[in-house]
C-alpha positions in Angstrom: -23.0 -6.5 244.6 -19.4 -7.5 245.2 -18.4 -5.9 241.8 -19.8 -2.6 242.8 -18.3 -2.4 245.2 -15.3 -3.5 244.2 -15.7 -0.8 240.9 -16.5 2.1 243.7 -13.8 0.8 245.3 -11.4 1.4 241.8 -12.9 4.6 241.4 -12.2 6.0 245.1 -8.4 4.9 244.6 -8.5 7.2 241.8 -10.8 10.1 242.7 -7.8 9.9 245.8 -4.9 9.6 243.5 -6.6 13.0 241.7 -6.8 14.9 244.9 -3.4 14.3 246.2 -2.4 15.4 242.9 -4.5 18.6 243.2 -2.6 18.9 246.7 0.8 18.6 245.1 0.0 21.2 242.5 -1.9 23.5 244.8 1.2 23.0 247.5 3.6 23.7 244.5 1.9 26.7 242.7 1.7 28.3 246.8 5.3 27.6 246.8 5.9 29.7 243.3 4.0 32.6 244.8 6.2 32.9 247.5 9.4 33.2 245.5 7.5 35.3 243.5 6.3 37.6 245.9 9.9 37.5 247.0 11.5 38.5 243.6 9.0 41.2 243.0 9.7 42.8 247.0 13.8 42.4 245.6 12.9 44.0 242.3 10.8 46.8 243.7 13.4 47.8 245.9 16.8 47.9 243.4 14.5 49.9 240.9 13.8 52.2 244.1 17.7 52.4 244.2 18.1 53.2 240.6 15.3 55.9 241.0 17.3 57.4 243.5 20.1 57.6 241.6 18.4 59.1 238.8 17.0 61.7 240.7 19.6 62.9 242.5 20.0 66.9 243.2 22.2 68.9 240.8 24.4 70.2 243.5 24.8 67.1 245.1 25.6 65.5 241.5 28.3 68.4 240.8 29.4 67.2 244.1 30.0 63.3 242.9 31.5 64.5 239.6 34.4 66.7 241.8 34.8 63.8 244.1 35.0 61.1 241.1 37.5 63.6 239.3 39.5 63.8 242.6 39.2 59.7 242.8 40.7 59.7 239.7 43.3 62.2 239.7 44.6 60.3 243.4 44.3 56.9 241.3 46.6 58.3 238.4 49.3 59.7 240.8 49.4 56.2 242.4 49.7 54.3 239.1 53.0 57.4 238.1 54.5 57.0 241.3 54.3 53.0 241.3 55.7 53.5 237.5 58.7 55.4 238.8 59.1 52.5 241.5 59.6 50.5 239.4 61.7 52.2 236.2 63.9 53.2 239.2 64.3 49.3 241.0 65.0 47.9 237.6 67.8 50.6 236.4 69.4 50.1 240.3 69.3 46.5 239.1 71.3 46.9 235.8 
């Protein structure tokens, strides 16, 4: 009787090594669904940003274009007048 006991014994340790491994993968695969739940919430709202982009209204659009085309134009002055600063400083120089 001692050895079957002692064999129940053997097979309890491992029936409770397999559940604690059950736990760690059960713990671990809950773990992954909440990162994945989190990526898809992240995902779902930058495509939601990119559809709102897309679907923007034609007069507001005409009204990005004028202000990027102003952007620029301001941005090319700068660059000119920082040019001149500087041809001028290095001919005061010579």
């Amino acid at each position: 009787m001692s050895k079957k006991k002692q064999k129940k014994s053997k097979l309890q340790v491992a029936q409770d090594k397999a559940q604690a491994a059950i736990k760690e993968t059960n713990n671990a695969i809950g773990e992954l669904g909440e990162y994945t739940r989190s990526l898809y919430k992240s995902l779902t709202s930058i495509q939601e940003q990119f559809d709102k982009i897309r679907n923007v209204p034609s007069e507001q659009k005409l009204q990005y274009e004028e202000l990027k085309q102003i952007r620029l134009n301001w941005k090319q002055q700068a660059d000119k007048i920082d040019k001149d600063y500087k041809n001028v400083t290095v001919k005061m120089q010579v």
